[in-house]
C-alpha positions as a Markdown table, in Angstrom:
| # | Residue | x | y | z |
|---|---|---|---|---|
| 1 | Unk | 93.9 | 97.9 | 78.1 |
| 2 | Unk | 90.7 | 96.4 | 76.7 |
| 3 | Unk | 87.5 | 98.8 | 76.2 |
| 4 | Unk | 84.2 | 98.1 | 75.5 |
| 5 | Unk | 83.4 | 98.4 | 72.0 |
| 6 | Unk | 80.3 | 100.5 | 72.4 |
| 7 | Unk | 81.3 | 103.1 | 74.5 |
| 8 | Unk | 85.1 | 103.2 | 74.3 |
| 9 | Unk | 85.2 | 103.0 | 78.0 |
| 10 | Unk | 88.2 | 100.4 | 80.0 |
| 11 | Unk | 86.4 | 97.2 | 80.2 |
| 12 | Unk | 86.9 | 96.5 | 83.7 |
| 13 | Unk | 86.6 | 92.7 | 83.7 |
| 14 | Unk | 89.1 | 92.0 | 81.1 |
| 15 | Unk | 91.6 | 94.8 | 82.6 |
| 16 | Unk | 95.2 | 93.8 | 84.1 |
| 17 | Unk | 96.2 | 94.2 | 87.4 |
| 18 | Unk | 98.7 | 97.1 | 86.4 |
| 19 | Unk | 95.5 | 99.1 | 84.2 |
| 20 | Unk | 93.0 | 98.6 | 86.9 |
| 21 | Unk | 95.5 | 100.2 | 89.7 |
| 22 | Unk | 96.2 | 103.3 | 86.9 |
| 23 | Unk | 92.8 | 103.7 | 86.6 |
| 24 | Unk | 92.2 | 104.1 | 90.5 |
| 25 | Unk | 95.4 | 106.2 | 90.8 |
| 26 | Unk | 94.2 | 108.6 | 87.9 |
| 27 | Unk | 90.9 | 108.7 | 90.0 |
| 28 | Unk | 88.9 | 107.6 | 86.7 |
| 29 | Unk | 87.5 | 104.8 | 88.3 |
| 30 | Unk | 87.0 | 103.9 | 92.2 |
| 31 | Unk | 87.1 | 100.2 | 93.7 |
| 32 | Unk | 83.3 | 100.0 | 94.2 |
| 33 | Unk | 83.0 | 100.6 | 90.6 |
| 34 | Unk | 85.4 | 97.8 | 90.0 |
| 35 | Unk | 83.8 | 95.4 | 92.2 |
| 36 | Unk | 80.6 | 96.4 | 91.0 |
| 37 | Unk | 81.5 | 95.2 | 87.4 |
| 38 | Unk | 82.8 | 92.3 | 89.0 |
| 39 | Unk | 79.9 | 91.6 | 90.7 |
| 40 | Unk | 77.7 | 91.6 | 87.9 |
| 41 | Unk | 80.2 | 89.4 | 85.5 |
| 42 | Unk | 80.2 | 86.5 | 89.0 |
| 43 | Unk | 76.1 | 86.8 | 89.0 |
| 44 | Unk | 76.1 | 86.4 | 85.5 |
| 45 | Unk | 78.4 | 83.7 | 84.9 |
| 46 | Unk | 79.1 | 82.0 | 88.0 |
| 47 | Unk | 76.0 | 79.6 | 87.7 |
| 48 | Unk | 77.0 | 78.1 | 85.0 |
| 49 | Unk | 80.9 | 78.1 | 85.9 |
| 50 | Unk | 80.5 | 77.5 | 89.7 |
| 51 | Unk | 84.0 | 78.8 | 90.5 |
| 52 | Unk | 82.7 | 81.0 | 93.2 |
| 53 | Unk | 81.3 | 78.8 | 96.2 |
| 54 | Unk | 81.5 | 81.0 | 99.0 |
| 55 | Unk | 80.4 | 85.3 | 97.3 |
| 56 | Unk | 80.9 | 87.7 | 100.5 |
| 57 | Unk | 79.5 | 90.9 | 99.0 |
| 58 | Unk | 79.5 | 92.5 | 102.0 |
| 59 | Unk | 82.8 | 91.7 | 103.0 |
| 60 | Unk | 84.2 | 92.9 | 99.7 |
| 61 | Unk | 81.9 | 96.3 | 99.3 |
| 62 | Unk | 82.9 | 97.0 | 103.1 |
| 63 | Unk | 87.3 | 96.4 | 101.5 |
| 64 | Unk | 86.1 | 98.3 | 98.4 |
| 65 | Unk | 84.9 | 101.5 | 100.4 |
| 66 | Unk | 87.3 | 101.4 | 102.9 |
| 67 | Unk | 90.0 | 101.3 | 99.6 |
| 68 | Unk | 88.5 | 104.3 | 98.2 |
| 69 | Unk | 88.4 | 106.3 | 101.4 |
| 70 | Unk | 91.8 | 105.4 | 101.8 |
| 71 | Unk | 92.8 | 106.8 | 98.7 |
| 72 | Unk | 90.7 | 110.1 | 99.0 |
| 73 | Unk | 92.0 | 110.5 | 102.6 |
| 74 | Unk | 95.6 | 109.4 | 101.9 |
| 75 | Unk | 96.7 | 109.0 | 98.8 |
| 76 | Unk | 100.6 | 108.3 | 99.7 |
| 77 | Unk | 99.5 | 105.5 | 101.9 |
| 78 | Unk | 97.3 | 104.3 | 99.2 |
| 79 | Unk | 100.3 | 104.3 | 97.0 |
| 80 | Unk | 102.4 | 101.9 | 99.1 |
| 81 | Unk | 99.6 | 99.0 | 98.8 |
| 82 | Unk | 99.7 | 98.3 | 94.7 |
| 83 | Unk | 96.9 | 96.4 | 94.9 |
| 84 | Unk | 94.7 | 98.1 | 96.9 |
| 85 | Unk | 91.1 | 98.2 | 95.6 |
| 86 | Unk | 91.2 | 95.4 | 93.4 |
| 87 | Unk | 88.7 | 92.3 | 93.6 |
| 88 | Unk | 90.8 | 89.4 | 95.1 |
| 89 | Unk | 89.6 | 86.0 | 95.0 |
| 90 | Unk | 90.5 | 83.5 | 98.0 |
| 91 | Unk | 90.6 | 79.6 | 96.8 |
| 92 | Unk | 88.3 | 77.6 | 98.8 |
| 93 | Unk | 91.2 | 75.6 | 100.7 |
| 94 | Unk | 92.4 | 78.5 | 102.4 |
| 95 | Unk | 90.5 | 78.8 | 105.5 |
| 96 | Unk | 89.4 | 82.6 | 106.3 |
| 97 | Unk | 87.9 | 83.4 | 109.0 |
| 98 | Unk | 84.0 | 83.8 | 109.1 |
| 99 | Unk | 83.4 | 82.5 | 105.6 |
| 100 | Unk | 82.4 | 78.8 | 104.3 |
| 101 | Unk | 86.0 | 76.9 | 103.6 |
| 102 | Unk | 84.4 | 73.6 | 102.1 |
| 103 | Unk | 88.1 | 72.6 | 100.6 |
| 104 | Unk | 86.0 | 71.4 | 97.7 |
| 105 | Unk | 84.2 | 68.6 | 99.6 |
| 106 | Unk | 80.4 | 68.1 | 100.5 |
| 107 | Unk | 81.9 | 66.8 | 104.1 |
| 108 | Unk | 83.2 | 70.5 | 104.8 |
| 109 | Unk | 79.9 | 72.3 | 103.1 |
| 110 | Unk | 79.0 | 73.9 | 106.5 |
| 111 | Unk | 82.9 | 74.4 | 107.7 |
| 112 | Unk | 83.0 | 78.0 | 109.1 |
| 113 | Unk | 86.3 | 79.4 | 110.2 |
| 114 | Unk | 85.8 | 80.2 | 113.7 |
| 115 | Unk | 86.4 | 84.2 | 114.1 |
| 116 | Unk | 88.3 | 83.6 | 116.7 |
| 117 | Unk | 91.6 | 81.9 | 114.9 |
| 118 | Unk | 93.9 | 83.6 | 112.8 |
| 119 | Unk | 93.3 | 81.9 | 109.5 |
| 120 | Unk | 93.2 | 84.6 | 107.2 |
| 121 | Unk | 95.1 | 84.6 | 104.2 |
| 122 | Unk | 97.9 | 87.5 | 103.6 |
| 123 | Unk | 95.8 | 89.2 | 101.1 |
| 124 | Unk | 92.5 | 89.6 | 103.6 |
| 125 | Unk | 95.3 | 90.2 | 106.7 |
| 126 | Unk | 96.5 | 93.3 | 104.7 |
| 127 | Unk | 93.1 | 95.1 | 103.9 |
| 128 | Unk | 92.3 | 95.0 | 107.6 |
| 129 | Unk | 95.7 | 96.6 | 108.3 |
| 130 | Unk | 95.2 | 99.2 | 105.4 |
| 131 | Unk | 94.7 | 102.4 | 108.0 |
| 132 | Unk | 97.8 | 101.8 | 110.3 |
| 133 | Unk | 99.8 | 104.3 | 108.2 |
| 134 | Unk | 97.3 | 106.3 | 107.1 |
């Protein structure tokens, strides 16, 4: 695991997969704190990178809560979903519903999955399914 230099601390950015979910299982670290960090590396580089067209904060604050409540309320549920809690980024050609799918084209730059339509991707289907066993 990577740490920041200055403080020793897990550098949460440059993490894997496998230490970021430790970390939440150990309870050292929640999701919001994650996504946080996240949050701020996107603000900071994303204008220069533009990898990120479409940023739902609230969307993802709303998954990272509901992650951490999840795991406070049930933590054997929260067990069976590895990646639970972790910042997931959805490529722009996969329409989700409510959010800006532009499929990398100025033609699409106002196309809006209707809410209506199943178009979410497994990994956003999941999160809204993460209380069914809990």
């Amino acid at each position: 695991m990577t740490s920041n230099p200055a403080s020793g601390a897990p550098d949460l950015c440059t993490s894997t997969a496998v230490d970021l979910t430790a970390l939440l299982a150990r309870g050292e670290v929640s999701a919001v704190e994650i996504l946080d960090v996240h949050l701020d590396w996107i603000g900071q580089r994303n204008p220069a990178l533009n990898a990120i067209c479409t940023l739902d904060r609230d969307r993802a604050r709303a998954d990272a809560q509901a992650a951490d409540d999840l795991r406070r309320r049930n933590p054997e549920a929260a067990a069976a979903k590895p990646l639970l809690g972790l910042p997931t980024a959805v490529k722009d050609l996969v329409p989700t519903k409510g959010i800006r799918t532009t499929f990398g084209s100025p033609i699409f730059a106002d196309n809006v999955r209707r809410p209506d339509r199943r178009a979410d991707p497994p990994c956003r289907r999941d999160r809204h399914r993460q209380d069914e066993h809990a």
